[in-house]
Each structure stands twice: as C-alpha cells, then as structure tokens.
PyMOL Python script that loads the backbone (N, CA, C, O; Angstrom):
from pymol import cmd

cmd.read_pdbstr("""\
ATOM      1  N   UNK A   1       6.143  -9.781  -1.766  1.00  0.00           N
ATOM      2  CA  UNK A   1       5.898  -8.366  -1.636  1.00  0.00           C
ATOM      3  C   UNK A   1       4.392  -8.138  -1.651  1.00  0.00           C
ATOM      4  O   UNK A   1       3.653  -8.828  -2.353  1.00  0.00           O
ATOM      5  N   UNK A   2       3.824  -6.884  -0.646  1.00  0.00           N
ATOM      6  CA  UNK A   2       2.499  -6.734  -0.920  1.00  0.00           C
ATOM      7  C   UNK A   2       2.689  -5.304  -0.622  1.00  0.00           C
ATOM      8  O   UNK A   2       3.822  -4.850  -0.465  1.00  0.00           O
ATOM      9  N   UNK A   3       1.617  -4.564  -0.536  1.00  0.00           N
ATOM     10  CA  UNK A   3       1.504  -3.269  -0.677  1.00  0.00           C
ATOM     11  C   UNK A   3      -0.129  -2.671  -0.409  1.00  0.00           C
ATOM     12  O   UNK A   3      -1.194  -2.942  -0.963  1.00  0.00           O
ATOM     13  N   UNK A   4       0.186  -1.859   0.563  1.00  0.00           N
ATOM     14  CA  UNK A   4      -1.344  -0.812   1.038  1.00  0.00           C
ATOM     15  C   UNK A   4      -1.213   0.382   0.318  1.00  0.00           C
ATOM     16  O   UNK A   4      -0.187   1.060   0.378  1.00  0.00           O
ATOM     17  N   UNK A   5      -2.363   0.734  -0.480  1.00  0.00           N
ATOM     18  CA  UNK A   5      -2.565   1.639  -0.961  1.00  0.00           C
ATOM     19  C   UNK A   5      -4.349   2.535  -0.135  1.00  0.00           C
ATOM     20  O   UNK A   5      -5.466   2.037  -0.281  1.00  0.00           O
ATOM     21  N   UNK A   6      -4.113   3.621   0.511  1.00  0.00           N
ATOM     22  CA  UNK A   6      -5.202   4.613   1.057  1.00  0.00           C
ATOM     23  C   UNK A   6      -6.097   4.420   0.048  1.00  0.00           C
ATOM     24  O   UNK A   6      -5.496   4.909  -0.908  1.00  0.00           O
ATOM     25  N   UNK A   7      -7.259   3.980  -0.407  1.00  0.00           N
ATOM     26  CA  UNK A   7      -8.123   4.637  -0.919  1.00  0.00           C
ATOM     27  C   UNK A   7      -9.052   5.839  -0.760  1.00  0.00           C
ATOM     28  O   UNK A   7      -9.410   6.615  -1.646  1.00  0.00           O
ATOM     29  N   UNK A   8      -9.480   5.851   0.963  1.00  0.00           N
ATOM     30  CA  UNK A   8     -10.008   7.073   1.082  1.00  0.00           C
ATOM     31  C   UNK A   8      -9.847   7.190   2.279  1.00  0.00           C
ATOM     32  O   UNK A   8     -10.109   6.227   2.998  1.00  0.00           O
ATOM     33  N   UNK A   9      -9.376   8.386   2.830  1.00  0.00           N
ATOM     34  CA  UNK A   9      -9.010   8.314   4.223  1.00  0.00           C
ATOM     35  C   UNK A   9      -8.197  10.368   4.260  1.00  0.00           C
ATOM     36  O   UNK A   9      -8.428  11.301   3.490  1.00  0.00           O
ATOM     37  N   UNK A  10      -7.061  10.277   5.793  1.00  0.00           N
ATOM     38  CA  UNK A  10      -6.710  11.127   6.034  1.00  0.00           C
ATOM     39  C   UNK A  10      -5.844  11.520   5.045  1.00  0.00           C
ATOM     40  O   UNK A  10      -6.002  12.707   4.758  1.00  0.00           O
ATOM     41  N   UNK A  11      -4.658  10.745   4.177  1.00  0.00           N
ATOM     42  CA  UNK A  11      -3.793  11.524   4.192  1.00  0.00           C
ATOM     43  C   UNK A  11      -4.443  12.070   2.250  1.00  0.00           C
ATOM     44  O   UNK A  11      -5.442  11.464   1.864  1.00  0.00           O
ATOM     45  N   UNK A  12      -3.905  12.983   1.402  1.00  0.00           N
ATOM     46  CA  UNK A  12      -4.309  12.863   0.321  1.00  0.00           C
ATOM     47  C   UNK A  12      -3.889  11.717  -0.538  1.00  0.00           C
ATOM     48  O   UNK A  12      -4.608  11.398  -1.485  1.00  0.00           O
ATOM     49  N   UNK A  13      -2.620  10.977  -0.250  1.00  0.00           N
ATOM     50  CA  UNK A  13      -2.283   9.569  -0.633  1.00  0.00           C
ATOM     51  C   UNK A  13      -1.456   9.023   0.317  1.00  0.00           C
ATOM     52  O   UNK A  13      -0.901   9.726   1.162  1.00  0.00           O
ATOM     53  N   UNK A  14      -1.265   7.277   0.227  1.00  0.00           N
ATOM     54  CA  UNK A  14      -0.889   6.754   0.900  1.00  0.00           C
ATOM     55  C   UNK A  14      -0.016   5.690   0.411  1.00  0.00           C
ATOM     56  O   UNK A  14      -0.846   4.828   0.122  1.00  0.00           O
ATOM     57  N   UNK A  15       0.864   5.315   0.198  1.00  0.00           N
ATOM     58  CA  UNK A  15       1.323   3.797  -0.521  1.00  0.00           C
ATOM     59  C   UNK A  15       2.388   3.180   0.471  1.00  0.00           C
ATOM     60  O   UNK A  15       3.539   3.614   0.524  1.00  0.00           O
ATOM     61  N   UNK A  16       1.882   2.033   1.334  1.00  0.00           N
ATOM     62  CA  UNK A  16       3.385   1.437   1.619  1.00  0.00           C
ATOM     63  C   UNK A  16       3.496  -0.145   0.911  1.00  0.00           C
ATOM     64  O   UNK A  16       2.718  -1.049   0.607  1.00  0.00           O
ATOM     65  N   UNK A  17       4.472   0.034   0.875  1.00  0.00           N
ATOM     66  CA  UNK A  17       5.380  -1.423  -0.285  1.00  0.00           C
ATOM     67  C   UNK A  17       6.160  -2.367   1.115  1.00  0.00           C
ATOM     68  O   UNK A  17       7.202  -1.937   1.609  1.00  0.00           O
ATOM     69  N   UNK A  18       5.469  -3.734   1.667  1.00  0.00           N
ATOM     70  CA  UNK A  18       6.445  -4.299   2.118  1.00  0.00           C
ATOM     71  C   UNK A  18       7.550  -5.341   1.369  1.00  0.00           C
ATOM     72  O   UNK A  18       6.876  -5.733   0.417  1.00  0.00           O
ATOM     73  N   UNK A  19       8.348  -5.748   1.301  1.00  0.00           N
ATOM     74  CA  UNK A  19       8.831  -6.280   0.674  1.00  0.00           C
ATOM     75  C   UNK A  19      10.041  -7.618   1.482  1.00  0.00           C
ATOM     76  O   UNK A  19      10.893  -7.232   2.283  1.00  0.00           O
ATOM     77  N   UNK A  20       9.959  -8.583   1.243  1.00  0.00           N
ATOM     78  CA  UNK A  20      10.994  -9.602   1.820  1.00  0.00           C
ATOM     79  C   UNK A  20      11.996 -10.407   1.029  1.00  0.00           C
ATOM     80  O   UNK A  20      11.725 -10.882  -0.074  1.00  0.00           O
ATOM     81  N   UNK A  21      13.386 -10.573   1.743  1.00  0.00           N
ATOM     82  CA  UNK A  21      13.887 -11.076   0.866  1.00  0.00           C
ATOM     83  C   UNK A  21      14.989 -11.744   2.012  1.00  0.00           C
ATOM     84  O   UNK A  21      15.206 -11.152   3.069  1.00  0.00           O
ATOM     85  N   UNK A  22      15.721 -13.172   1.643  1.00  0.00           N
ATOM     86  CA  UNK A  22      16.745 -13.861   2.998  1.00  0.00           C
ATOM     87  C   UNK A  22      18.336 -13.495   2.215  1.00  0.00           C
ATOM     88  O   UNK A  22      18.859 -13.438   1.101  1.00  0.00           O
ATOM     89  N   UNK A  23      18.593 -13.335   3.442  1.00  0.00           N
ATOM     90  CA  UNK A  23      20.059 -12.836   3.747  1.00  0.00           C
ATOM     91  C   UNK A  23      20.293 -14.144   5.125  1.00  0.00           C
ATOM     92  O   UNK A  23      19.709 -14.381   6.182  1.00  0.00           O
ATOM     93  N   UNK A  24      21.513 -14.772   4.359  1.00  0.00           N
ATOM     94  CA  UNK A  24      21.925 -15.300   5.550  1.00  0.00           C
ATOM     95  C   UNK A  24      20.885 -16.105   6.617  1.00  0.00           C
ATOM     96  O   UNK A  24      21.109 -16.078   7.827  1.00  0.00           O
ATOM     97  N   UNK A  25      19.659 -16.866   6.012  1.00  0.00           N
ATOM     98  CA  UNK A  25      18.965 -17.553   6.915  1.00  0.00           C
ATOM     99  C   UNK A  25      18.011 -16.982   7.702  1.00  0.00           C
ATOM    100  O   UNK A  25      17.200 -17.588   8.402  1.00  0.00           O
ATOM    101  N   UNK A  26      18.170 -15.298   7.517  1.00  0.00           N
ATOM    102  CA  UNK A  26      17.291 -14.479   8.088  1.00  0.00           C
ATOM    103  C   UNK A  26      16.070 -14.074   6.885  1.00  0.00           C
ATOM    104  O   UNK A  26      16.249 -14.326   5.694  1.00  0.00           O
ATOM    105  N   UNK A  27      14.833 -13.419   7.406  1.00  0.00           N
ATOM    106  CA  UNK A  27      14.490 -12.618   6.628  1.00  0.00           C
ATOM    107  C   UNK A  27      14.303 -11.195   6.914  1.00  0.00           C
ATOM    108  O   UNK A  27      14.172 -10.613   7.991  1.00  0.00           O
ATOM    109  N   UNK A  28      14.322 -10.736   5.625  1.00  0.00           N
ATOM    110  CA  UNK A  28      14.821  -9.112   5.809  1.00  0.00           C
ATOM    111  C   UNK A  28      13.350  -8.517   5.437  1.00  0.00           C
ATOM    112  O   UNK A  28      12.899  -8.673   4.302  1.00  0.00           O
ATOM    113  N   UNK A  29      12.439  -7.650   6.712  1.00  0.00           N
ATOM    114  CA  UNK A  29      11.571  -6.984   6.075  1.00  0.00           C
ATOM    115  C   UNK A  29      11.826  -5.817   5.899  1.00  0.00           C
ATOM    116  O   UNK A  29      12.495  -5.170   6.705  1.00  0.00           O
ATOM    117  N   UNK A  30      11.229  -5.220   4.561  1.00  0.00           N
ATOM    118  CA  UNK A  30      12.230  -3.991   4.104  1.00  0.00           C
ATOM    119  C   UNK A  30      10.370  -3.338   3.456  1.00  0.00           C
ATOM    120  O   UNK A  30       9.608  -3.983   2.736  1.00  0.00           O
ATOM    121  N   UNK A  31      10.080  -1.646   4.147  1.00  0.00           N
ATOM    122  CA  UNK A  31       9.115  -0.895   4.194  1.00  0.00           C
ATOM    123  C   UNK A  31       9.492  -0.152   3.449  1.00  0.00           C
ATOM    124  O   UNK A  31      10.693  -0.053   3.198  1.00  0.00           O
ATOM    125  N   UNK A  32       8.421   0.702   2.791  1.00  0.00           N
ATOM    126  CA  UNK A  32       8.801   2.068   1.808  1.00  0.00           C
ATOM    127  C   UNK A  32       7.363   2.367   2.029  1.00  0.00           C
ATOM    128  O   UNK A  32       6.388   1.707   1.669  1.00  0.00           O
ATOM    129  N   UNK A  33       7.412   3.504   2.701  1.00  0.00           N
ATOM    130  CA  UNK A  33       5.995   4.415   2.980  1.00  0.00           C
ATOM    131  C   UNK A  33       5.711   5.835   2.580  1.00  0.00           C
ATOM    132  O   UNK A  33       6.380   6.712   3.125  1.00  0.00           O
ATOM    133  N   UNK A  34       4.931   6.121   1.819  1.00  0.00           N
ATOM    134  CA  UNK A  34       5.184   7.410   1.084  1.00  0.00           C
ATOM    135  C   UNK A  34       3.967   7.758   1.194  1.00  0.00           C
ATOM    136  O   UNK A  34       3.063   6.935   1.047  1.00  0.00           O
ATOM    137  N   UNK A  35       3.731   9.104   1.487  1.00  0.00           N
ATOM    138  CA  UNK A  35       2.342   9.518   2.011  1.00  0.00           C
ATOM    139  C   UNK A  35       2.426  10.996   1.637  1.00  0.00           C
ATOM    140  O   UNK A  35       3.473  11.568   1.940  1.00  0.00           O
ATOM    141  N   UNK A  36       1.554  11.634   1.075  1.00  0.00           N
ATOM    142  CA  UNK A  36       1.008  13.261   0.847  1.00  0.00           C
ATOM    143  C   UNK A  36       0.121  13.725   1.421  1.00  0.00           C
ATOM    144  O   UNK A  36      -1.011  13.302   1.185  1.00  0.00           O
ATOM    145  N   UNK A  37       0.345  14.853   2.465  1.00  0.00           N
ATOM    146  CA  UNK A  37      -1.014  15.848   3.115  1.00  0.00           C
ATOM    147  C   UNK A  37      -1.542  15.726   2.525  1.00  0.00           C
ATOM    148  O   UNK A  37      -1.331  15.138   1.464  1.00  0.00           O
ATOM    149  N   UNK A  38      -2.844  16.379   3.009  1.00  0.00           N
ATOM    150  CA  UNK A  38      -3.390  17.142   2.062  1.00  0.00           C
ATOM    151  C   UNK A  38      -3.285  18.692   2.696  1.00  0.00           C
ATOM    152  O   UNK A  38      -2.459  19.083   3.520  1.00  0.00           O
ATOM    153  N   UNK A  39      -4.330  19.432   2.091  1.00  0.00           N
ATOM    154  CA  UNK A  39      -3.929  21.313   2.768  1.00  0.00           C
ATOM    155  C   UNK A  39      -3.499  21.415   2.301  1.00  0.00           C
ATOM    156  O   UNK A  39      -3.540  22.632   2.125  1.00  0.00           O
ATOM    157  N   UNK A  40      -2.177  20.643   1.062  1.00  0.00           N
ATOM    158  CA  UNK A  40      -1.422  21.596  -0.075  1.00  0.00           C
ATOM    159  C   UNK A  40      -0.420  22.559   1.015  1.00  0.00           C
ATOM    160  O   UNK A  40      -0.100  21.935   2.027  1.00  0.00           O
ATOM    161  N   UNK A  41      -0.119  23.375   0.967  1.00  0.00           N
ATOM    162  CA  UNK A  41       0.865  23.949   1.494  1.00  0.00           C
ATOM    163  C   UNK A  41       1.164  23.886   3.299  1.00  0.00           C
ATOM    164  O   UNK A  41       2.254  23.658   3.822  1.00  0.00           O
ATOM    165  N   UNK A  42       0.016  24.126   3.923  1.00  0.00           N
ATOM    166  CA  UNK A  42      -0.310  23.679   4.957  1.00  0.00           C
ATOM    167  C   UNK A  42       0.139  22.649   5.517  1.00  0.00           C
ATOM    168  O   UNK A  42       0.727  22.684   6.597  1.00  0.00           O
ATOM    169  N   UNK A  43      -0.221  20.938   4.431  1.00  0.00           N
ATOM    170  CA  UNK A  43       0.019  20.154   4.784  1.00  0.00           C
ATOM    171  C   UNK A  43       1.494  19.682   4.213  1.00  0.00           C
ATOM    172  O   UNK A  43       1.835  18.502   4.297  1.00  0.00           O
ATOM    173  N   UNK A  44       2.201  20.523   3.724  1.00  0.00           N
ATOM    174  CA  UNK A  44       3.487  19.919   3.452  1.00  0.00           C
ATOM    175  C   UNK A  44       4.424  20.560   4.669  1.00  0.00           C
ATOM    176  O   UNK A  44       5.328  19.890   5.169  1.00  0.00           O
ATOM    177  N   UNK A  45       4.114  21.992   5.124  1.00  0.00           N
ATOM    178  CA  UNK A  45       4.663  22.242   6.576  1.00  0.00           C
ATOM    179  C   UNK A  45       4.516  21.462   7.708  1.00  0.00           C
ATOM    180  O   UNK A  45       5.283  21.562   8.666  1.00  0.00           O
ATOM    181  N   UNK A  46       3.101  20.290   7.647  1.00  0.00           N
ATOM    182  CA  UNK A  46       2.980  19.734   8.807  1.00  0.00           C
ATOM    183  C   UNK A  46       3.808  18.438   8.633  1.00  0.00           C
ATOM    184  O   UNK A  46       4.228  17.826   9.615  1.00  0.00           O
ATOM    185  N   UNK A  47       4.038  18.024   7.327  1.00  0.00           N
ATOM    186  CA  UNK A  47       4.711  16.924   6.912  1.00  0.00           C
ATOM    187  C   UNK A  47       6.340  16.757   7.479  1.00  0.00           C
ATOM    188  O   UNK A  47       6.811  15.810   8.108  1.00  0.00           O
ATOM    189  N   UNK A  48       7.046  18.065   7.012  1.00  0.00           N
ATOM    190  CA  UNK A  48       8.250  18.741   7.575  1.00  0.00           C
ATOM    191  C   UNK A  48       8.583  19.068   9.464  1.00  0.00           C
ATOM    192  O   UNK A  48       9.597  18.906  10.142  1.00  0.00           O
ATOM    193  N   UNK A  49       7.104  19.613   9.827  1.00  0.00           N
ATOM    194  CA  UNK A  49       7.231  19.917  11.755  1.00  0.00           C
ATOM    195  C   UNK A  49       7.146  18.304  12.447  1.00  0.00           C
ATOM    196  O   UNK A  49       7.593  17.737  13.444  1.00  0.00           O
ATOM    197  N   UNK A  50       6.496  18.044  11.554  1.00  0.00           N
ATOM    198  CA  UNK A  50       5.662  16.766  12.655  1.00  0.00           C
ATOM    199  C   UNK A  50       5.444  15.290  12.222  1.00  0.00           C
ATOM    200  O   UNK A  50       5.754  14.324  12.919  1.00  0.00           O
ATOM    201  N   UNK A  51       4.740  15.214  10.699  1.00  0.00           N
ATOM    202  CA  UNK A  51       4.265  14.313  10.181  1.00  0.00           C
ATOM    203  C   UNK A  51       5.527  13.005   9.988  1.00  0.00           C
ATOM    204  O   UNK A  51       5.344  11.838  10.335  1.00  0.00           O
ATOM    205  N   UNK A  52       6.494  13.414   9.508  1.00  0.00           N
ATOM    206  CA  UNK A  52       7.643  12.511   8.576  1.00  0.00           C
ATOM    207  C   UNK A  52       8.283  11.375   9.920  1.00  0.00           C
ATOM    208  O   UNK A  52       8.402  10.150   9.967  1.00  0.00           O
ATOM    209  N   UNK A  53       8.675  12.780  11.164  1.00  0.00           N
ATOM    210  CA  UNK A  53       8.903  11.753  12.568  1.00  0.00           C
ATOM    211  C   UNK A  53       7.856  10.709  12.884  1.00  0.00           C
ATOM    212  O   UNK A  53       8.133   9.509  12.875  1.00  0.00           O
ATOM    213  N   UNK A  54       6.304  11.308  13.243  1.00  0.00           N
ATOM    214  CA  UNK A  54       5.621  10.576  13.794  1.00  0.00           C
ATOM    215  C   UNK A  54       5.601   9.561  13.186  1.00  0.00           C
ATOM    216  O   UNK A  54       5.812   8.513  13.796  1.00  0.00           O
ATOM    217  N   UNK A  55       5.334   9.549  11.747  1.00  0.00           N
ATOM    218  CA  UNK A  55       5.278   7.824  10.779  1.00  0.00           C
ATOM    219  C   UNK A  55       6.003   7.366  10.991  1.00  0.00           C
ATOM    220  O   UNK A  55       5.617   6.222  11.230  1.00  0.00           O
ATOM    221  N   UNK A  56       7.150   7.438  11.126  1.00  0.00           N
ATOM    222  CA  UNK A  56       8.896   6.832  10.828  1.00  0.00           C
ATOM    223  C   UNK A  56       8.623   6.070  12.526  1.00  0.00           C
ATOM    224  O   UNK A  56       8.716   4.846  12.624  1.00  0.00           O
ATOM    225  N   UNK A  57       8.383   6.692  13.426  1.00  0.00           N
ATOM    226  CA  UNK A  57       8.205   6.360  14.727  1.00  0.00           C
ATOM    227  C   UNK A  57       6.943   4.918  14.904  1.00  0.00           C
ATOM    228  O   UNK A  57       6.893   3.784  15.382  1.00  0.00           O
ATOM    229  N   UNK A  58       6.167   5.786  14.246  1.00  0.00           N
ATOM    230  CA  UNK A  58       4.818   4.388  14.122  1.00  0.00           C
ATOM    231  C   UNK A  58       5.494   2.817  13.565  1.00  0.00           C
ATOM    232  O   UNK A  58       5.546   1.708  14.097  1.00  0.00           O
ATOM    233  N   UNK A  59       5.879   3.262  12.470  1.00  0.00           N
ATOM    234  CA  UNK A  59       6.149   2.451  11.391  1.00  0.00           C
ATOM    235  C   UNK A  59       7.471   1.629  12.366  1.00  0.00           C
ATOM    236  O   UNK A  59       7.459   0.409  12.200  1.00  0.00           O
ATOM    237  N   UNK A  60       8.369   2.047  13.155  1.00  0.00           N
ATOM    238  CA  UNK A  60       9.427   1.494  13.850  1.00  0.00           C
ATOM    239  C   UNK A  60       9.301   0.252  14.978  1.00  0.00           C
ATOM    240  O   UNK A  60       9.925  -0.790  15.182  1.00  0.00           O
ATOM    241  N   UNK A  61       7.723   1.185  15.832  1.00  0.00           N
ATOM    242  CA  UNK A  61       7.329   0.023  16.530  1.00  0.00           C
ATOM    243  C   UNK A  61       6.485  -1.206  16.110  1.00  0.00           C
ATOM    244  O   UNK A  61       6.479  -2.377  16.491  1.00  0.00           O
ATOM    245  N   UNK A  62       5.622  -0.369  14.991  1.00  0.00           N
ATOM    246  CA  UNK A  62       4.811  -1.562  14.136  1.00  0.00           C
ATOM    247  C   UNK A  62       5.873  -2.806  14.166  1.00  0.00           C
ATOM    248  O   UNK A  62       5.611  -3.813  14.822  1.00  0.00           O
ATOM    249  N   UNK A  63       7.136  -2.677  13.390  1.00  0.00           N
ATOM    250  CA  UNK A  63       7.616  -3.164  12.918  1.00  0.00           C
ATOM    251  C   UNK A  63       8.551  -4.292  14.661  1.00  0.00           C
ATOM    252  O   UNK A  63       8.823  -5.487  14.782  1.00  0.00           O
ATOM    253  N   UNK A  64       8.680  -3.398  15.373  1.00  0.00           N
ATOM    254  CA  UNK A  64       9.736  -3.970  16.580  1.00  0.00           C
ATOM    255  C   UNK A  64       8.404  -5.439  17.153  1.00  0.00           C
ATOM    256  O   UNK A  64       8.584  -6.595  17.535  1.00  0.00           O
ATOM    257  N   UNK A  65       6.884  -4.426  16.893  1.00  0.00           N
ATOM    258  CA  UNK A  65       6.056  -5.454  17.518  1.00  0.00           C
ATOM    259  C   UNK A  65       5.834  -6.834  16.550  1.00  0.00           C
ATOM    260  O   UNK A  65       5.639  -7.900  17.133  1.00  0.00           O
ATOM    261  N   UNK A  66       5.858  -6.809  15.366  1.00  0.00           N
ATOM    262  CA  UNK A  66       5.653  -7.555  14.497  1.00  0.00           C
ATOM    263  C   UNK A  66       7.338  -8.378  14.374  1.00  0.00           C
ATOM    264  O   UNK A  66       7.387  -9.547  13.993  1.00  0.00           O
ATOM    265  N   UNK A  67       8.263  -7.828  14.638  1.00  0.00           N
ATOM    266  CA  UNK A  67       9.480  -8.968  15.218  1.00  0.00           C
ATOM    267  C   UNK A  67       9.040  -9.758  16.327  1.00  0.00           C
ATOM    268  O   UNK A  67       9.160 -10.979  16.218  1.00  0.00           O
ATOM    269  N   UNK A  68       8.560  -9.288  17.357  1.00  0.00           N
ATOM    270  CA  UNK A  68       8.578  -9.835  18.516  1.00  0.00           C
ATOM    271  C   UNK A  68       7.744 -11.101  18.425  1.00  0.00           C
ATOM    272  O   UNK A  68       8.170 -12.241  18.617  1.00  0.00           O
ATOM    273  N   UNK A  69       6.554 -10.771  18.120  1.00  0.00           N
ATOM    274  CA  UNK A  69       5.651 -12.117  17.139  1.00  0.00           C
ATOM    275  C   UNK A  69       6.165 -13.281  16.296  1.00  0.00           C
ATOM    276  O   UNK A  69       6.082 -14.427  16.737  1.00  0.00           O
ATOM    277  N   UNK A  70       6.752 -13.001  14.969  1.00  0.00           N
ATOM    278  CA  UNK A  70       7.040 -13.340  14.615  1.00  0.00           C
ATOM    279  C   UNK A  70       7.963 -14.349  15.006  1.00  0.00           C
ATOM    280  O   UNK A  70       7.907 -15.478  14.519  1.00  0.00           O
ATOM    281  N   UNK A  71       8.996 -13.942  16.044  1.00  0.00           N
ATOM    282  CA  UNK A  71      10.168 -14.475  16.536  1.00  0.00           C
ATOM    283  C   UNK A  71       9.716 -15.843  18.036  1.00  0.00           C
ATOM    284  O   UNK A  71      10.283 -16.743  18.656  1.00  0.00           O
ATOM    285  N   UNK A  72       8.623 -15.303  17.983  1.00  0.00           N
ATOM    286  CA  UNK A  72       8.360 -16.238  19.226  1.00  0.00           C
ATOM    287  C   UNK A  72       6.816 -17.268  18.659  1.00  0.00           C
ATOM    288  O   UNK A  72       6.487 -17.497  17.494  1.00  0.00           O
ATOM    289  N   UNK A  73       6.186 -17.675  19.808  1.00  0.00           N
ATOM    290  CA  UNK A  73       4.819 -18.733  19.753  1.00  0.00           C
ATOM    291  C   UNK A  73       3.604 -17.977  20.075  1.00  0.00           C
ATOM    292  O   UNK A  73       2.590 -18.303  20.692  1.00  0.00           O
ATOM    293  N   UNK A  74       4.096 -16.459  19.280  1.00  0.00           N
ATOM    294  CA  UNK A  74       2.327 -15.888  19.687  1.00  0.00           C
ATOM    295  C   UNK A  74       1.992 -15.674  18.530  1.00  0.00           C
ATOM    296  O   UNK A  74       0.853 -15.227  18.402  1.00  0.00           O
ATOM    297  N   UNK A  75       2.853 -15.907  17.192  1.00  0.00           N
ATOM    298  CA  UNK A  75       2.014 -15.874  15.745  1.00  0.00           C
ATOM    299  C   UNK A  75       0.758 -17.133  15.700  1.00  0.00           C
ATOM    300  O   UNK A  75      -0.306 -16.967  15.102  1.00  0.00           O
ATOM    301  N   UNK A  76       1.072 -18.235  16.355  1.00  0.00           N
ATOM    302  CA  UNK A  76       0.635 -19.270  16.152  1.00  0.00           C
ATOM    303  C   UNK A  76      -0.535 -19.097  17.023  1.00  0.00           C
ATOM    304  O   UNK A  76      -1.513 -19.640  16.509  1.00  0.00           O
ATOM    305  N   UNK A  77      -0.803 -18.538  18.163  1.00  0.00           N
ATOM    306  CA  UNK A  77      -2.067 -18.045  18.869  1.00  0.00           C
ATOM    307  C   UNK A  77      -2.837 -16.898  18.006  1.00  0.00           C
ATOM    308  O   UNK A  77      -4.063 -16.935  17.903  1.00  0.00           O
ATOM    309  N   UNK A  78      -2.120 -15.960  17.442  1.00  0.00           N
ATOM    310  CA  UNK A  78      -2.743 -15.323  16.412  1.00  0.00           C
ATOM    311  C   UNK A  78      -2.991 -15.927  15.519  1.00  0.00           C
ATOM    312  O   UNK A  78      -4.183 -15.722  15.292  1.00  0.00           O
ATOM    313  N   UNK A  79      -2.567 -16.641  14.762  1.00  0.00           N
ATOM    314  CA  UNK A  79      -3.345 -17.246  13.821  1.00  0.00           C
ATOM    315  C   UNK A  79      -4.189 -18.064  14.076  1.00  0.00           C
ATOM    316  O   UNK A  79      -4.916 -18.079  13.083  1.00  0.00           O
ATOM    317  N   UNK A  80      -4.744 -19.119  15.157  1.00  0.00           N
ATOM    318  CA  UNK A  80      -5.518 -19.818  15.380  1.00  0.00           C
ATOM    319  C   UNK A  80      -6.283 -19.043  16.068  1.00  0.00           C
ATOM    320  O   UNK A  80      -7.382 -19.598  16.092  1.00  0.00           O
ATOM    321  N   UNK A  81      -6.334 -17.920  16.733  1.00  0.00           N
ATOM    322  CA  UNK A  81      -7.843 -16.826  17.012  1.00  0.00           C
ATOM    323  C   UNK A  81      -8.377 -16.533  15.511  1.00  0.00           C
ATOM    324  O   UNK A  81      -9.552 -16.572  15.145  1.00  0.00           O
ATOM    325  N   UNK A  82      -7.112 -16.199  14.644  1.00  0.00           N
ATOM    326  CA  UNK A  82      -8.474 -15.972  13.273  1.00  0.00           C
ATOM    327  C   UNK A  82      -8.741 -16.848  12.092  1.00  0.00           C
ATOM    328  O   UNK A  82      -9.155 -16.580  10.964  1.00  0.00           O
ATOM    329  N   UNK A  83      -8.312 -18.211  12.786  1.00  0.00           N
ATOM    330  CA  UNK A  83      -8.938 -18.982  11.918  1.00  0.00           C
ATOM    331  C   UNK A  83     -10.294 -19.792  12.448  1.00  0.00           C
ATOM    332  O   UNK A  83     -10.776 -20.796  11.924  1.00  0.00           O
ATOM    333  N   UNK A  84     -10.772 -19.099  13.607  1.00  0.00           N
ATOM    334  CA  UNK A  84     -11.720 -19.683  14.528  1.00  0.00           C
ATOM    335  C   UNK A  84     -12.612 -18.970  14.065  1.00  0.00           C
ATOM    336  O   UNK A  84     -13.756 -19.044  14.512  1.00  0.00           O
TER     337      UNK A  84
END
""", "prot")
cmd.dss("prot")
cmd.show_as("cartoon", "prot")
cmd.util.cbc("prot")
cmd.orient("prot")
C-alpha cells in the first residue's frame, strides 16, 4: 500500500490510498480518493455538478492505462528509460 497526500496545490485536501492485494493469481488494485474544494460552499456545489464525475473518470482511465502496461512489455521499456 502507498498513498498521495496534496501538500499544496488545487484542491483544499487531497488523499489517495492505493492498495494491493491477490485474489486468485491476480492482483487486485483497489483506489480510495478523497478530495475537498476549497470555496467552502462554492466548492462543495462544484464537487456535486462536476468535480466527483470528472475524478472518478480520471482516476478510471489512469487506472485502464496503468492495466494496459502493466499487462504487457512496455513496463519494462518504462522502467529502463528511468533507470537510464
């Protein structure tokens, strides 16, 4: 398990928790992302119109792109670009 915490940035906080664990020979990555406007009232309406989809959406492909890697021979080109 590791975990990003915002120190200073857009949102007023930020915490996501990844976490792994095998099922069946697989591994299971399992996200928890929790984030607060800021604007205080403002920003909890934008959280509700707009904000909660767009992350959930980000966070979906992050995640579809980071299968796709994972699952194939381009982790191993990524990792040898940054170990150069």
């Amino acid at each position: 398990m590791f975990k990003d915490v915002m120190l200073k940035g857009t949102f007023k906080s930020m915490h996501h928790t990844h976490s792994f664990e095998e099922e069946n020979d697989f591994t299971i990555m399992n996200d928890v992302f929790e984030f607060e406007s800021p604007l205080g009232f403002l920003g909890k309406i934008a959280e509700v119109l707009f904000l909660k989809k767009y992350m959930t959406n980000f966070l979906v492909k992050k995640n579809q792109n980071l299968k796709e890697v994972a699952e194939s021979n381009q982790w191993k080109t990524l990792l040898n670009e940054n170990l150069d």
